[in-house]
Residue frames as a rotation matrix with the C-alpha (Angstrom) as fourth column:
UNK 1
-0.822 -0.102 -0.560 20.85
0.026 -0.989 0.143 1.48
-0.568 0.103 0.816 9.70
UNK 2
-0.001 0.927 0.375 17.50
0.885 0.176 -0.431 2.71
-0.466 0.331 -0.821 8.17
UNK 3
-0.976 -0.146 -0.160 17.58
0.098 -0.957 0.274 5.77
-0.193 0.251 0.948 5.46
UNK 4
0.416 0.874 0.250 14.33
0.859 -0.288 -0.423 8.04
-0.298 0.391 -0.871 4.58
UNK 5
-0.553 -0.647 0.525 14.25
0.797 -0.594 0.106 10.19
0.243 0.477 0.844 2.28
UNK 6
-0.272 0.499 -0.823 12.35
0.525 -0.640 -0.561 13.87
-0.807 -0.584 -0.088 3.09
UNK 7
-0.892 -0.383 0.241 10.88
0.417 -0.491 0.765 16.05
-0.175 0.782 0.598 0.67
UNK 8
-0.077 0.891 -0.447 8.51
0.783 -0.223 -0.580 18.76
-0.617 -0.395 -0.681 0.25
UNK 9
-0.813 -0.542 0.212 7.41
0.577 -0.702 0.417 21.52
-0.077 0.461 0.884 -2.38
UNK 10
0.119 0.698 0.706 4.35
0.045 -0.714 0.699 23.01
0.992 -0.052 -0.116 -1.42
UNK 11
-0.378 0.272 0.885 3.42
-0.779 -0.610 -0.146 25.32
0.500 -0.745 0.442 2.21
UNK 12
-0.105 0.647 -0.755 2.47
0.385 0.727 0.569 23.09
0.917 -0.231 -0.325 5.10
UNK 13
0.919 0.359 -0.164 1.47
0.292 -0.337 0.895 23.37
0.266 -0.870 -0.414 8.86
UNK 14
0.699 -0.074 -0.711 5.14
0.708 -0.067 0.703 23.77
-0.099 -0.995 0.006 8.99
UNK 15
0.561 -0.157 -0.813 5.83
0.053 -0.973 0.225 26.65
-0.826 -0.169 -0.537 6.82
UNK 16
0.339 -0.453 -0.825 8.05
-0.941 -0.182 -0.286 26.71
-0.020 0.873 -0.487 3.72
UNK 17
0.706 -0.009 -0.708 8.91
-0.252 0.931 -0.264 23.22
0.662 0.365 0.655 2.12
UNK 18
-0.230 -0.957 -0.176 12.31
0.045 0.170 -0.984 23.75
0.972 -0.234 0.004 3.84
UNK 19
-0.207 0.417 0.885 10.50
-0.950 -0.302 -0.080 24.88
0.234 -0.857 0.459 7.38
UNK 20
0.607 0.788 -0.101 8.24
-0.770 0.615 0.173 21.72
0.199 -0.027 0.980 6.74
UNK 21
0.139 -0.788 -0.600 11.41
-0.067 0.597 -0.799 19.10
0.988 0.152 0.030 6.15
UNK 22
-0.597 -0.455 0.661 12.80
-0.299 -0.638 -0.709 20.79
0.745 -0.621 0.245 8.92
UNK 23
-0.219 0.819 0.530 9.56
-0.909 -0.369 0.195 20.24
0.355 -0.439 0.825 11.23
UNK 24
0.772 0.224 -0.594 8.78
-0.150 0.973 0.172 16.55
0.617 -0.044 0.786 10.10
UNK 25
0.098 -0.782 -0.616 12.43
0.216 0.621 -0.754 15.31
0.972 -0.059 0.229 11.11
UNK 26
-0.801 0.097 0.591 11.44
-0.558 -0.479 -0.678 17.30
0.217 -0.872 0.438 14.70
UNK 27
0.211 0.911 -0.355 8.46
-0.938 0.291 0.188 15.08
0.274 0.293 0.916 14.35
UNK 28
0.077 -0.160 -0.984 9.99
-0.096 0.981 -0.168 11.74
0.992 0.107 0.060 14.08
UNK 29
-0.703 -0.552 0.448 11.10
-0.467 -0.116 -0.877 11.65
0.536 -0.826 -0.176 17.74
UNK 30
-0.285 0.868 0.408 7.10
-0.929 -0.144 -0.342 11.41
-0.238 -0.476 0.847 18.80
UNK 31
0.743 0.640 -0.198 6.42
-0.665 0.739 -0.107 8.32
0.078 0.211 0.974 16.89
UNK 32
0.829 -0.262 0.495 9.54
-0.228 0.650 0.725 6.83
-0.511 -0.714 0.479 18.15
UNK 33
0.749 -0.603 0.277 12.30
0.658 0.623 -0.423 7.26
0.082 0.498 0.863 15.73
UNK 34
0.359 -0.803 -0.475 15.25
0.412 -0.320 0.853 8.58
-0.837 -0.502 0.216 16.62
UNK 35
0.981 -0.195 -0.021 17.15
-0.153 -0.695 -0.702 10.99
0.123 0.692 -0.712 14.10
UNK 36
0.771 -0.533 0.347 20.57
0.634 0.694 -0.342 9.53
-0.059 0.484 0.873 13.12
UNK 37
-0.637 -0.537 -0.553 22.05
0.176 -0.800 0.574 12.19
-0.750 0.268 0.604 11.26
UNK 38
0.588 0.765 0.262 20.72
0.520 -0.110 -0.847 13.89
-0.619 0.634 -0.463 8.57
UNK 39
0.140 -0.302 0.943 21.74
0.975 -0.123 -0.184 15.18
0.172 0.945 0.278 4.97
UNK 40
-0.928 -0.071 -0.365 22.11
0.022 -0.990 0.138 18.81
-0.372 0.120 0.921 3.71
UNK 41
0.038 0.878 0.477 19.04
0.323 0.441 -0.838 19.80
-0.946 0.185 -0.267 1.72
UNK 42
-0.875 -0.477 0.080 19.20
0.108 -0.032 0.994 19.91
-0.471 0.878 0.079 -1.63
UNK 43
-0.129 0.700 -0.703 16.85
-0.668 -0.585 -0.460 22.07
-0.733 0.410 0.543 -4.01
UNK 44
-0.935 -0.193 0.299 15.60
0.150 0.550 0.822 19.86
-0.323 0.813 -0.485 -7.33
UNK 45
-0.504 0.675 -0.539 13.46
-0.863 -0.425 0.275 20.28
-0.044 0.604 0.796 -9.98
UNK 46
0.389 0.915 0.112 9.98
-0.757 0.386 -0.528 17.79
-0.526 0.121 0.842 -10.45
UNK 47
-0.828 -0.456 -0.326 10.43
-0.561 0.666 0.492 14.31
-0.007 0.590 -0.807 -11.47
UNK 48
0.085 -0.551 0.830 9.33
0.983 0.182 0.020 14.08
-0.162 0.814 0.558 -14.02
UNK 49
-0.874 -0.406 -0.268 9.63
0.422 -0.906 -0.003 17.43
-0.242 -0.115 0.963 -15.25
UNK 50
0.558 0.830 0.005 6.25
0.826 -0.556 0.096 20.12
0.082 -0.050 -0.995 -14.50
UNK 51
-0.272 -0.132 0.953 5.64
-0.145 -0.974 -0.177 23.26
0.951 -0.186 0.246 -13.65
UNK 52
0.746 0.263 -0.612 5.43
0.581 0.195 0.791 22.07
0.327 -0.945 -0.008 -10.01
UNK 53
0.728 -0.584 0.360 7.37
-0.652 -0.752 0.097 24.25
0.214 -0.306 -0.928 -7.63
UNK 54
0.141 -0.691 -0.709 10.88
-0.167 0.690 -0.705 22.46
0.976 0.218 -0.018 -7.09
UNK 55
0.920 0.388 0.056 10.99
-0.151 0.218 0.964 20.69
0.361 -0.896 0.259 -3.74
UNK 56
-0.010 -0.842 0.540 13.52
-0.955 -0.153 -0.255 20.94
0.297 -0.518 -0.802 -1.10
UNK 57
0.769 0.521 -0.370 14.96
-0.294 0.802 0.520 17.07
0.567 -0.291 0.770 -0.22
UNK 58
0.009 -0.878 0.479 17.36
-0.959 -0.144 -0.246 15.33
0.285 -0.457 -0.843 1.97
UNK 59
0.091 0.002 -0.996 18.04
0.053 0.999 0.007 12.11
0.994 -0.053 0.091 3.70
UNK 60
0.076 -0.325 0.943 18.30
-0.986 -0.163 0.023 11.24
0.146 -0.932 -0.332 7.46
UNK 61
-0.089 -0.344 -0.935 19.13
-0.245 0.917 -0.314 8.21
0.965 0.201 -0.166 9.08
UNK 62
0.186 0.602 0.776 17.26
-0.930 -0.147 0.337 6.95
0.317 -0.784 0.533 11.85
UNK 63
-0.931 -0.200 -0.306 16.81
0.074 0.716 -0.694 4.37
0.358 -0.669 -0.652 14.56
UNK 64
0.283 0.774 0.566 13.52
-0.796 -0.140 0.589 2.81
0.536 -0.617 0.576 16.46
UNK 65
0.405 -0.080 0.911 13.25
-0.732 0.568 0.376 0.11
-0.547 -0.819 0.172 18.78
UNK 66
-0.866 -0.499 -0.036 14.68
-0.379 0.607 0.699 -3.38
-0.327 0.619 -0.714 17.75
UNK 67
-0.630 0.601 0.491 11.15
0.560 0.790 -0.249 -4.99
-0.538 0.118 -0.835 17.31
UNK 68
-0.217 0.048 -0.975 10.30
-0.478 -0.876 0.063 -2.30
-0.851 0.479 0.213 14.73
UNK 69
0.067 0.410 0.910 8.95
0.676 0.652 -0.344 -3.62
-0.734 0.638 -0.233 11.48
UNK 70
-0.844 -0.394 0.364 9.76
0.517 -0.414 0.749 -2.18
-0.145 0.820 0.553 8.17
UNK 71
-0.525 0.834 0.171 6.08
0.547 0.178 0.818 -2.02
0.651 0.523 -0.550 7.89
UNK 72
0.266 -0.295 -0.918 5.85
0.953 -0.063 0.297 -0.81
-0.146 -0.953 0.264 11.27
UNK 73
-0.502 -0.825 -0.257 8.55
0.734 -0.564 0.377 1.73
-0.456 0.000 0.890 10.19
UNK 74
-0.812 0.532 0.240 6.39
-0.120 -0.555 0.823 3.55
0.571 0.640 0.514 6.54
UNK 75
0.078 0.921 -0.381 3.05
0.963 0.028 0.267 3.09
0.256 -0.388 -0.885 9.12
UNK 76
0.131 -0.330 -0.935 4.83
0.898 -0.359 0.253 5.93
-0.419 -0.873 0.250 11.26
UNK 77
-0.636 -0.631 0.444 6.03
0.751 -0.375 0.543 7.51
-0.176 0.679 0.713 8.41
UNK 78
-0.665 0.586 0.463 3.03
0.493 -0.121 0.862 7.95
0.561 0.801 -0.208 6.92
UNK 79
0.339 0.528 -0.779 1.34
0.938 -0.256 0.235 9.35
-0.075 -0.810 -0.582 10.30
UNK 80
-0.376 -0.538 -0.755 4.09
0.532 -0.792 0.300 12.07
-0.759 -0.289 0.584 10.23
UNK 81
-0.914 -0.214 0.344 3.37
0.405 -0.522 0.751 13.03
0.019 0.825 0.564 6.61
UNK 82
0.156 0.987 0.028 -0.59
0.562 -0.112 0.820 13.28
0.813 -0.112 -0.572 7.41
UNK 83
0.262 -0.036 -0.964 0.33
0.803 -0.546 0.239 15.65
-0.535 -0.837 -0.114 10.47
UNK 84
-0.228 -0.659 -0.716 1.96
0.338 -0.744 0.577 17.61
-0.913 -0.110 0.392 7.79
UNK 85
0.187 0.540 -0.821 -1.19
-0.772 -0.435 -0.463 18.26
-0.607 0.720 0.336 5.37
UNK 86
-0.777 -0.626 0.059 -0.38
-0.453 0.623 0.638 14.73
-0.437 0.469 -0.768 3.36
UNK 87
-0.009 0.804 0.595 -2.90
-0.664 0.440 -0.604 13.55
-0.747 -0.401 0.530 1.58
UNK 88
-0.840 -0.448 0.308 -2.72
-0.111 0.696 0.710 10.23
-0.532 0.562 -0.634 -0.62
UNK 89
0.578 0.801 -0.156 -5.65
-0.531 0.223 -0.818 10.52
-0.620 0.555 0.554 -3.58
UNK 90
0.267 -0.317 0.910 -3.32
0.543 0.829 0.129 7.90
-0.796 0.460 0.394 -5.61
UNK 91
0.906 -0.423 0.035 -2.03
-0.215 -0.528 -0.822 10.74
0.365 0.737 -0.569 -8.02
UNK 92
0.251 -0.967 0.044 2.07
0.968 0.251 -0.002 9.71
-0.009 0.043 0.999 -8.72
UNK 93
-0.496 -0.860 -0.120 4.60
0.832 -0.511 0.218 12.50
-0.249 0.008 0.968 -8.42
UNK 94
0.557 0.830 0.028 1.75
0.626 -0.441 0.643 15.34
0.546 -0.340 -0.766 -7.26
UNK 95
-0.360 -0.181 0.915 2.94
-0.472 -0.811 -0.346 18.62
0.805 -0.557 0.207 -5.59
UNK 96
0.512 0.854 -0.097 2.86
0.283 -0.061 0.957 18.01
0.811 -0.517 -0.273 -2.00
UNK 97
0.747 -0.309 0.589 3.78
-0.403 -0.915 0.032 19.11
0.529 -0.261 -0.807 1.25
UNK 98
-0.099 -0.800 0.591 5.77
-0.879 0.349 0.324 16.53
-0.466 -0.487 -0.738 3.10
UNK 99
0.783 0.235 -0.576 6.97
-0.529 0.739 -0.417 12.98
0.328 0.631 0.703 1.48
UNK 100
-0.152 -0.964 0.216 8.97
-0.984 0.168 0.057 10.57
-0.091 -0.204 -0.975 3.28
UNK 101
0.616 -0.174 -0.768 10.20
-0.568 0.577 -0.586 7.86
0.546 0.798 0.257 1.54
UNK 102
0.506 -0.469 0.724 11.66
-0.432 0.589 0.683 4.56
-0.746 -0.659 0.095 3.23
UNK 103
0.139 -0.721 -0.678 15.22
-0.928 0.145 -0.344 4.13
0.347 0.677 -0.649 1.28
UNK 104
-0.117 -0.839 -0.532 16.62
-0.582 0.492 -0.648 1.29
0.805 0.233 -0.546 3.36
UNK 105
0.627 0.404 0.666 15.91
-0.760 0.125 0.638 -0.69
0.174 -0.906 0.385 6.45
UNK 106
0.335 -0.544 0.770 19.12
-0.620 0.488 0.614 -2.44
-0.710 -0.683 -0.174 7.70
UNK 107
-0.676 -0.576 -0.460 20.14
-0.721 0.387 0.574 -3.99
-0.153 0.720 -0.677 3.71
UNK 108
-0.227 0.727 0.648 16.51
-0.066 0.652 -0.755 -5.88
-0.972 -0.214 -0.100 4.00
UNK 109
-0.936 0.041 -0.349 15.44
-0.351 -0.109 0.930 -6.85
0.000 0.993 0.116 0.63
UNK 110
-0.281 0.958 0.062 11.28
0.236 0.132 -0.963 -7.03
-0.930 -0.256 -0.263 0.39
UNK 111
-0.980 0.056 -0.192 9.96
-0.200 -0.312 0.929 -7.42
-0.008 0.949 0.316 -3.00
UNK 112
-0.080 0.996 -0.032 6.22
0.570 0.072 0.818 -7.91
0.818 0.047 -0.574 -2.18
UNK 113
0.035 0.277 -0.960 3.97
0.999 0.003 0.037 -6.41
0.013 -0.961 -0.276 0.04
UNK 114
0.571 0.079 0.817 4.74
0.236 -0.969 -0.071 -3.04
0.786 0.233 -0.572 1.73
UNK 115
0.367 -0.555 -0.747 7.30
-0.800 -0.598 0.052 -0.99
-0.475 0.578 -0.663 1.94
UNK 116
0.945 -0.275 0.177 9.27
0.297 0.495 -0.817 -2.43
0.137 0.824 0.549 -0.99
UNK 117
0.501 -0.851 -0.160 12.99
-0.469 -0.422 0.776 -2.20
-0.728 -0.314 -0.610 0.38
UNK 118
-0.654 -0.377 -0.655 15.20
0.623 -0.761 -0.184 -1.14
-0.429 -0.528 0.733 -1.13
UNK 119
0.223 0.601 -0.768 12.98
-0.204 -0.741 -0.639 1.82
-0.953 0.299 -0.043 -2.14
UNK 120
0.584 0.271 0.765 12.35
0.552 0.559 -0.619 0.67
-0.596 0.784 0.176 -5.87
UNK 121
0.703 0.034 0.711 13.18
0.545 -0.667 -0.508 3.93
0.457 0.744 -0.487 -7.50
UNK 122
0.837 -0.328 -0.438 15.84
0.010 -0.791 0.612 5.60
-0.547 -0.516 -0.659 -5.41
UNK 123
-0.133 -0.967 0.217 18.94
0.567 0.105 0.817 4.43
-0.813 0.232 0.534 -7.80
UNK 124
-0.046 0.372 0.927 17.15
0.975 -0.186 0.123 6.93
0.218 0.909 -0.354 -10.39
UNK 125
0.885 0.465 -0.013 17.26
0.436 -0.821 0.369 9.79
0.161 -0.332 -0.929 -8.11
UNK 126
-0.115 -0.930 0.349 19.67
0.456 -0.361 -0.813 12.48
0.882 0.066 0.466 -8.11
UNK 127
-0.370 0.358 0.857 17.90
-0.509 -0.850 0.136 13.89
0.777 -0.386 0.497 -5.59
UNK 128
0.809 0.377 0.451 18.28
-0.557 0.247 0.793 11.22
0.188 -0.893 0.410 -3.25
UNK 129
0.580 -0.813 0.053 21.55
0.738 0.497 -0.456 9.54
0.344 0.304 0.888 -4.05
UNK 130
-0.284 -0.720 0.634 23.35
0.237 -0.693 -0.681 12.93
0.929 -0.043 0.367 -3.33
UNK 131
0.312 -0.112 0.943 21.91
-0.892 -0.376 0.251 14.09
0.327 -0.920 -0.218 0.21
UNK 132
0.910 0.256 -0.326 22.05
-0.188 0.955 0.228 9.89
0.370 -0.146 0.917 0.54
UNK 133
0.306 -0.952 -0.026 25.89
0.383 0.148 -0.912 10.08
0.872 0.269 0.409 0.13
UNK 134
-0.192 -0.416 0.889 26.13
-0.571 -0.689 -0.446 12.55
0.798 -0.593 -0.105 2.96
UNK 135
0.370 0.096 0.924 24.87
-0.923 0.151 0.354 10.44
-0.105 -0.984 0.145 6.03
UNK 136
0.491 -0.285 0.823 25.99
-0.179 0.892 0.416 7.07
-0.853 -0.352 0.386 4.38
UNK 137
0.389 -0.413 -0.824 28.93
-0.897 0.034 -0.441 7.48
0.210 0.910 -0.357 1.88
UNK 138
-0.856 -0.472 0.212 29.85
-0.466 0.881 0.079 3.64
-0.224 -0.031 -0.974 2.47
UNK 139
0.192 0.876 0.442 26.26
-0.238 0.478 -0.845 2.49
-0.952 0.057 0.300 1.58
UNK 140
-0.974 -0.134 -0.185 25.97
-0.226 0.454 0.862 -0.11
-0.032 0.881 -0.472 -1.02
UNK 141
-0.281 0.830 -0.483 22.55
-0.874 -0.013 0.486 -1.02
0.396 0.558 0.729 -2.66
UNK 142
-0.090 -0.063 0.994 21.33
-0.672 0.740 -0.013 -4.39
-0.735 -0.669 -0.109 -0.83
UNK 143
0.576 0.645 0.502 20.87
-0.211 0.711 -0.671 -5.94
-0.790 0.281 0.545 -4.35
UNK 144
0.841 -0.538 -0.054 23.33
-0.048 0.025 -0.999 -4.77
0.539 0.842 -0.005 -6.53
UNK 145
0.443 -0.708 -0.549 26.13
0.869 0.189 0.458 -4.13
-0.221 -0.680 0.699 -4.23
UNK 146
-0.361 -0.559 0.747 27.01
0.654 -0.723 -0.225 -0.53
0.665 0.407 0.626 -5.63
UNK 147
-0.353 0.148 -0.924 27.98
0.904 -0.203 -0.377 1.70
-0.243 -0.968 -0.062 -3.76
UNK 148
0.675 0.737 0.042 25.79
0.648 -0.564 -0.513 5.00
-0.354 0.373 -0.858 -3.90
UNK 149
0.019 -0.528 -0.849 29.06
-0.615 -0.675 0.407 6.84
-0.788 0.515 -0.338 -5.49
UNK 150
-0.917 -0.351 0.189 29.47
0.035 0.400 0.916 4.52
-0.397 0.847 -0.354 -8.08
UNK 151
-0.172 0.879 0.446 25.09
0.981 0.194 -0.004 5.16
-0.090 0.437 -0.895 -8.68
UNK 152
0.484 0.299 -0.822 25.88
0.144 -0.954 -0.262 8.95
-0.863 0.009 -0.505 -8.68
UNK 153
-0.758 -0.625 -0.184 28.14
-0.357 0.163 0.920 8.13
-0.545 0.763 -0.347 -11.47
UNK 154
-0.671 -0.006 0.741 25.81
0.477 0.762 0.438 6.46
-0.567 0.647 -0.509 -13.17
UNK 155
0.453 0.815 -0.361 23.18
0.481 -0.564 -0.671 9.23
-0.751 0.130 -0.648 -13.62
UNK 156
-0.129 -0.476 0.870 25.62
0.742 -0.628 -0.234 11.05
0.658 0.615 0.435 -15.99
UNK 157
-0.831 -0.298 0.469 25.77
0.079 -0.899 -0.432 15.02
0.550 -0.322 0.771 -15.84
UNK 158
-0.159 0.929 -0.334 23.22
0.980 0.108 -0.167 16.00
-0.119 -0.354 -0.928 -12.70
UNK 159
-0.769 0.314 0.557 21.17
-0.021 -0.883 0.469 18.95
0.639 0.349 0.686 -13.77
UNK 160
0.359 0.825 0.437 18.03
-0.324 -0.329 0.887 20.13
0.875 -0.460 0.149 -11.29
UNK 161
0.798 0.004 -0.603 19.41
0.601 0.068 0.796 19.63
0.044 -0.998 0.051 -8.35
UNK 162
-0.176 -0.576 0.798 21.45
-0.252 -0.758 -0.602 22.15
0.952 -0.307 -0.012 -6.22
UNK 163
-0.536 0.070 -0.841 22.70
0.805 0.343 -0.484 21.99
0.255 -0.937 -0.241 -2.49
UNK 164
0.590 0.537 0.602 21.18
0.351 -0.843 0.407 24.22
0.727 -0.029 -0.687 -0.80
UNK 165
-0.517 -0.845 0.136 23.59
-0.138 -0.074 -0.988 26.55
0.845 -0.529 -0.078 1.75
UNK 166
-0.561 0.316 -0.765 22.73
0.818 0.355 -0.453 26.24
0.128 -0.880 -0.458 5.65
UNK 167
-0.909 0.287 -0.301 20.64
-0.133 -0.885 -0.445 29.59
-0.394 -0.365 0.843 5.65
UNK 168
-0.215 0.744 0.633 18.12
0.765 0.531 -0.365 27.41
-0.608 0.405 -0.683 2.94
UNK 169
0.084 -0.123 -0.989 18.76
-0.286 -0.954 0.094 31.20
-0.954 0.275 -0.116 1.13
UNK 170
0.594 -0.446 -0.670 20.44
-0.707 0.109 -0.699 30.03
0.385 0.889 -0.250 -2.22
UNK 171
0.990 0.003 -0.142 22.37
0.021 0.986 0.165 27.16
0.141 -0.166 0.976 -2.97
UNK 172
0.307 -0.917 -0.253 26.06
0.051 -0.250 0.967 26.82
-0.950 -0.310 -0.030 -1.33
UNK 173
0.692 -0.078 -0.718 28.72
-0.657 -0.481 -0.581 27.29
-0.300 0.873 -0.384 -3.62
């Protein structure tokens, strides 16, 4: 199994952050990755905290060929996100329109190099850990062994993030 996360909070080619999400994961198909399942999407506020608009994210869970490379895998990625107005000027946590983030790639651990599996920073996200839960509540970390309920627990209370309902209107209840 391979997670990415999605996330967008500015207007791209495909329309409102949520459009755009929406668009990319219609996207993935072309460069050969297969769409799994995917999360709800879930509204959250800038990390760290700005006055950026808050960005709609989610998770999906995907599939390419077997002779895929991890590396391989965030190449593709990164094609999709450049179709969708990406551009990388080396500014961290920047407003932008599409951002997808390789969480996991079959429990691979890669500490050099590129992509860094698992995704360095996802056990810090509330805003990946929660849509994360939906497509793979039995996922455990490949390093720590916890499982990603027992790292939504660990954030404490979660504040800036909200599901969002299936109309992408306002957030479910």
């Amino acid at each position: 199994m391979s997670l990415i996360a999605l996330g967008s909070n500015l207007p791209g080619p495909g329309g409102s952050p949520r459009e755009t999400v929406t668009a990319a994961l219609e996207a993935l198909p072309a460069q050969g990755i297969r769409v799994v399942a995917c999360s709800a999407w879930y509204r959250s506020a800038p990390v760290p905290p700005s006055d950026q608009p808050w960005f709609v994210n989610g998770v999906a869970r995907v599939a390419g060929p077997p002779d895929l490379t991890p590396a391989d895998l965030l190449a593709r990625l990164h094609a999709v996100e450049a179709a969708f107005g990406r551009r990388r000027d080396g500014t961290r946590n920047a407003a932008r329109t599409l951002d997808l983030d390789l969480l996991d790639v079959e429990g691979r651990v890669l500490r050099e190099g590129a992509p860094l599996l698992p995704h360095p920073r996802l056990t810090e996200r509330a805003f990946v850990l929660l849509p994360l839960a939906d497509v793979a509540p039995d996922w455990r970390h490949p390093v720590t062994g916890r499982s990603v309920s027992a790292l939504i627990a660990d954030l404490g209370p979660l504040t800036g993030i909200e599901r969002m309902a299936a109309d992408g209107k306002a957030p479910a209840s």
